[in-house]
C-alpha positions in Angstrom: 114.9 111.6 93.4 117.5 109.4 94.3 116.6 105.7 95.3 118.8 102.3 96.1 118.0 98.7 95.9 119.2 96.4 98.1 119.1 92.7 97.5 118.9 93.2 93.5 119.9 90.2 92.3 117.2 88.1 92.6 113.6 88.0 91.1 112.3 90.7 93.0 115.5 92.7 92.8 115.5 92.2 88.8 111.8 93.6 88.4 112.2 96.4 90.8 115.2 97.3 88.8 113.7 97.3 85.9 110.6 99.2 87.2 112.8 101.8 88.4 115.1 102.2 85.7 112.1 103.4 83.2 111.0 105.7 85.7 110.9 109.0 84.8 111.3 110.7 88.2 113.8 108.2 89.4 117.5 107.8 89.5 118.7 104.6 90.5 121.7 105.5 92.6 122.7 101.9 94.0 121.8 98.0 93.8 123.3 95.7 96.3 124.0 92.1 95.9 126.6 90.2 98.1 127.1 87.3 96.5 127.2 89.6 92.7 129.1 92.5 93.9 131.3 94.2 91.6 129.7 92.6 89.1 127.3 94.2 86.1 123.8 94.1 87.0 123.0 92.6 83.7 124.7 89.6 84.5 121.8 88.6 86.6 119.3 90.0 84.9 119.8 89.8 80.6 116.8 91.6 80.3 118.3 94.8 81.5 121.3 94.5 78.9 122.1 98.4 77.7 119.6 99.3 80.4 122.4 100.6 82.7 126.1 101.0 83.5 125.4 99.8 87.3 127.4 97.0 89.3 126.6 95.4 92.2 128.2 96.7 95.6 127.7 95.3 99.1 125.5 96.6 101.0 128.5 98.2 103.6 128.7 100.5 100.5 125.1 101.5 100.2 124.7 105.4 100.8 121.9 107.1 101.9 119.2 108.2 99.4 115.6 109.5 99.4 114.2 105.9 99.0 115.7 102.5 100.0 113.7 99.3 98.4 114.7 96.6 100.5 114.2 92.9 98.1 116.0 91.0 100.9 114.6 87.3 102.1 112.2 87.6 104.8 114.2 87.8 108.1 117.1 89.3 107.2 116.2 92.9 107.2 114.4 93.6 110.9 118.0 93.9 112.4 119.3 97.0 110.4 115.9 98.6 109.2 116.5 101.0 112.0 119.8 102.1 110.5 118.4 102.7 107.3 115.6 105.0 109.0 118.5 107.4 110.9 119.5 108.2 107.2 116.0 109.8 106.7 115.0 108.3 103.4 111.9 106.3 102.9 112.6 102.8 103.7 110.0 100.3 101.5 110.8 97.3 102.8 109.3 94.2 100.1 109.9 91.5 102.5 107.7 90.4 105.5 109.9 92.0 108.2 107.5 94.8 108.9 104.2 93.5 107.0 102.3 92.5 111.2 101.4 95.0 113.2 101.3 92.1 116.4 105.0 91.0 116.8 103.2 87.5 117.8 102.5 86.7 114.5 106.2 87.0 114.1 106.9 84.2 116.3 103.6 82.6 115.5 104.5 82.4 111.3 108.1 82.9 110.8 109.6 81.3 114.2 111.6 84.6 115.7 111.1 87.2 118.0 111.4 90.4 115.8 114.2 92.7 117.2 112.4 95.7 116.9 108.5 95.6 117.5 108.4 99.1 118.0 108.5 99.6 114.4 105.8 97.8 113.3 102.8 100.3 114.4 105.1 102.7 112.5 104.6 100.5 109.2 102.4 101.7 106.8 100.8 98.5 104.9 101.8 98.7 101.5 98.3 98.6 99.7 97.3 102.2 98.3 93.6 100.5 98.0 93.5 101.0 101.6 95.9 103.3 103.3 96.5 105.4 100.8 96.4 108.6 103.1 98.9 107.4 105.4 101.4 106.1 102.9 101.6 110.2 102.1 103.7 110.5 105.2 105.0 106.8 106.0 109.0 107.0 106.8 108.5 102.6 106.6 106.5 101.0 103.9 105.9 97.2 104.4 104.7 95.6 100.5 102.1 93.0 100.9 102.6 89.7 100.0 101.5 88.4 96.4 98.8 85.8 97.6 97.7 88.3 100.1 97.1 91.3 97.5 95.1 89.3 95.1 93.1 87.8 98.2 92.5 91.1 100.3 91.6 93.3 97.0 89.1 90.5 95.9 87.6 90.0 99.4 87.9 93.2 100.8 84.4 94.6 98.9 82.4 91.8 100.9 83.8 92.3 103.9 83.0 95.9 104.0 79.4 95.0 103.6 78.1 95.2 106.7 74.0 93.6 106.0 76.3 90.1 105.2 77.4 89.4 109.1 80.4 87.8 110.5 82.3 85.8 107.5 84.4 83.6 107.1 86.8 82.5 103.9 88.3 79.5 102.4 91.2 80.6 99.8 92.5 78.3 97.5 96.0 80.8 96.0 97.8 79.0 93.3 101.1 80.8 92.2 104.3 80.7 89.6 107.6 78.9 90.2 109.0 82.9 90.6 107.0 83.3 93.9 109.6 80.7 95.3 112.8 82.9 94.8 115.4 83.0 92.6 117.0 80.6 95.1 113.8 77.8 95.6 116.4 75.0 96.0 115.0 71.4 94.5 111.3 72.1 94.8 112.3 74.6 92.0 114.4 72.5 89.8 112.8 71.8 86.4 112.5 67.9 86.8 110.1 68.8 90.1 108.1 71.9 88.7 107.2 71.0 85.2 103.7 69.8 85.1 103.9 70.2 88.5 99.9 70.8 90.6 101.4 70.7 94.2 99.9 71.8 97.4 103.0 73.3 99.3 100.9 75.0 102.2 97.7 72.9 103.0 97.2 75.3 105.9 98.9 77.3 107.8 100.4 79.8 105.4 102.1 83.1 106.8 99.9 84.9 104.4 97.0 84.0 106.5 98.1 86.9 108.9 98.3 89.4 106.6 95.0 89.2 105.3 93.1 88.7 108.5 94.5 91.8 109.8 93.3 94.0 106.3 90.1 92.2 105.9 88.9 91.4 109.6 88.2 88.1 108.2 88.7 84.8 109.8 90.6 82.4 107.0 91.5 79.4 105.8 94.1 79.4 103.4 95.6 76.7 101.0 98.9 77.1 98.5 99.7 75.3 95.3 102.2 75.4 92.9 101.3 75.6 89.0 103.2 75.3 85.9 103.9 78.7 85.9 106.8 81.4 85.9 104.3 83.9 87.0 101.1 85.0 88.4 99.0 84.6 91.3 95.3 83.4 91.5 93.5 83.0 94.3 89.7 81.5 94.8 88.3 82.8 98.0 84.7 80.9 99.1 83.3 83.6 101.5 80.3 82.2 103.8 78.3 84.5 105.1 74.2 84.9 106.5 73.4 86.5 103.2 75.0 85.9 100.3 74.9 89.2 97.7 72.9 88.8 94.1 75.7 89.2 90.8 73.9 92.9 90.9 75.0 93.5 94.4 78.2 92.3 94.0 78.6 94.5 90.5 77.9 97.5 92.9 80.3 96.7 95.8 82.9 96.0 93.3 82.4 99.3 91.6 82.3 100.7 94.8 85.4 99.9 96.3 87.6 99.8 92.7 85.9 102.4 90.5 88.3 105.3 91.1 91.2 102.9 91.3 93.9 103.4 88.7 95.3 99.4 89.2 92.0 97.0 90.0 90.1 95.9 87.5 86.6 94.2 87.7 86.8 91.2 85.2 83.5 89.5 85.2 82.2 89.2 81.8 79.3 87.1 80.5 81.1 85.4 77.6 84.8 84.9 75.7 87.7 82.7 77.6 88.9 85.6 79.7 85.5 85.9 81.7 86.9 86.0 84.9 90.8 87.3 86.2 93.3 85.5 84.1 97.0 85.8 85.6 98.6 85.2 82.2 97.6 88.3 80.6 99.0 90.2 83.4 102.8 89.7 83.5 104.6 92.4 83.9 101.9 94.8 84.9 100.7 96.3 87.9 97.1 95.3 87.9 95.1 93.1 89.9 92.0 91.5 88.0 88.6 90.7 90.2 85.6 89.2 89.6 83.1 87.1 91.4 80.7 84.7 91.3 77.2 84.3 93.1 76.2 80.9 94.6 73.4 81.5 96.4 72.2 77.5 96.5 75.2 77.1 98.1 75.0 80.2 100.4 78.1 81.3 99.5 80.0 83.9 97.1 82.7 83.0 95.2 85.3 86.2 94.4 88.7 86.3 92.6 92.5 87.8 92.7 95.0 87.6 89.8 98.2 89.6 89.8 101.6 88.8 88.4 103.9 87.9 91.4 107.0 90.1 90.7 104.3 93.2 89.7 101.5 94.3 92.0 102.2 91.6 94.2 106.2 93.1 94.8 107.9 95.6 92.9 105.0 97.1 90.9 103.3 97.6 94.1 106.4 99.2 96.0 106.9 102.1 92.9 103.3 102.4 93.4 104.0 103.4 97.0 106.7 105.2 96.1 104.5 107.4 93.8 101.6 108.1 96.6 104.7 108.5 99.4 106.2 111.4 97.1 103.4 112.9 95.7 103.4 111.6 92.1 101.2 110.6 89.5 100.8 107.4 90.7 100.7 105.3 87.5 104.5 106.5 86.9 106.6 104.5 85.7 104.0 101.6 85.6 102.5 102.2 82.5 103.1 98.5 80.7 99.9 97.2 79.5 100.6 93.6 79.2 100.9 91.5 76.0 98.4 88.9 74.9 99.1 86.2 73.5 102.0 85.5 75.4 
């Protein structure tokens, strides 16, 4: 099938590509860029030297194809999304343009009125784990954000147990320097991010939204930046009226992620990589869980680790590609990892 990228030169753009160009049901048609047009795509992403013969072209030039990945900045595609959709390709859009199904949150997180909230019941939430049925027929796929995977997949076994009562959660998310863009301006300069521990989002975070509305849970959510280039871990305290036992939890885990081909249940008794480790997963399409009972603190502890760029963006749109066109859905995402690294 034929698919396009638009906004391929940064971060996103550059693992999407990549993702793309090994897969093996996939031709990558197009990659847009404005500010690299006419230019090789290797030029912004040396990795993908050899890779292909593609340039950048503006977007103006973009024609239609079966797919269109959309790696813009958030805002920037609500306007023309519509556009896109008249073509009659799948449109998997990787920003947050299409990610709340209330267009308050809209004006409630990013600060604008979103042009066209009569797309977003239309918006299939990009997270296979749970709508995987609808994404079969979704024209508009909206990606999740990174901190709000790894936080729905490790809460969302607890709050499907319904013995536990109303919840609540307290998420402490600590992410890579990637997260911010390939344009992070001087928070991401080198002088202000190495050995950098900085809380960025005390509260308040726009990924908040995202993960009340797929969990049904209230939450509190706080952002830091590591010393990292990528990954995503996030520490989510759920209170409840009855905390489950490390057996319970072992079953609701296995419950809910058994059968699934990208969550893994890391919680091990012994060894340094007891519990989900972002670093091992660069470049794959896994999120790590595990969980932890504290019962003399009536609480249960439960973790997310992804890599940023893989099942927290472009990972997870091929994913979604793969379940929207009926294809194995591990294709094309078959990288393991490496360790060490």
């Amino acid at each position: 099938m034929r698919v396009a990228v638009v906004g391929g030169s940064g971060y996103v753009g550059g693992e999407l590509v990549r993702l793309l160009l090994g897969h093996p049901e996939v031709e990558l048609a197009q990659v847009t860029s404005e500010s690299m047009a006419g230019r090789p795509i290797a030029r912004a992403h040396p990795n993908l030297r050899r890779a292909t013969g593609l340039t950048f072209v503006p977007r103006n030039q973009l024609r239609p194809a079966d797919a269109t990945f959309l790696a813009t900045p958030h805002g920037e595609s609500m306007g023309w999304v519509p556009e896109l959709l008249e073509t009659g390709g799948t449109v998997v859009d990787l920003s947050a343009d299409h990610r709340l199904r209330d267009p308050e949150g809209y004006r409630r997180y990013y600060r604008v009125d979103h042009p066209h909230p009569e797309l977003l019941p239309e918006a299939v939430y990009g997270l296979p784990e749970l709508h995987r049925e609808a994404l079969r027929s979704a024209r508009l796929i909206a990606v999740p954000g990174c901190i709000a995977t790894a936080t729905i997949l490790a809460l969302r076994p607890l709050a499907r147990r319904s013995s536990d009562g109303p919840l609540r959660a307290i998420v402490d998310a600590k992410s890579g320097s990637s997260a911010s863009g390939h344009d992070a301006g001087p928070s991401g300069q080198h002088a202000e991010r190495s050995g950098v521990m900085r809380v960025y989002a005390p509260a308040g975070h726009r990924h908040a939204a995202e993960i009340e509305q797929e969990t049904g849970v209230p939450v509190a959510l706080s952002c830091h930046s590591v010393e990292a280039v990528r990954g995503v871990l996030s520490t989510v305290h759920v209170l409840g009226a009855s905390p489950p036992t490390d057996r319970e939890l072992w079953k609701l885990f296995r419950d809910a992620y058994g059968s699934e081909p990208f969550v893994r249940i890391v919680h091990e008794a012994d060894g340094i990589h007891r519990e989900p480790e972002p670093k091992i997963l660069s470049g794959t399409n896994y999120c790590d869980v595990g969980f932890a009972a504290d019962p003399e603190h009536g609480r249960t502890v439960v973790l997310g680790a992804l890599d940023n760029l893989g099942k927290g963006a472009a990972g997870a749109a091929v994913q979604c590609l793969n379940v929207r066109f009926g294809l194995p859905e591990g294709s094309g995402l078959g990288f393991q990892g490496l360790h060490p690294i």
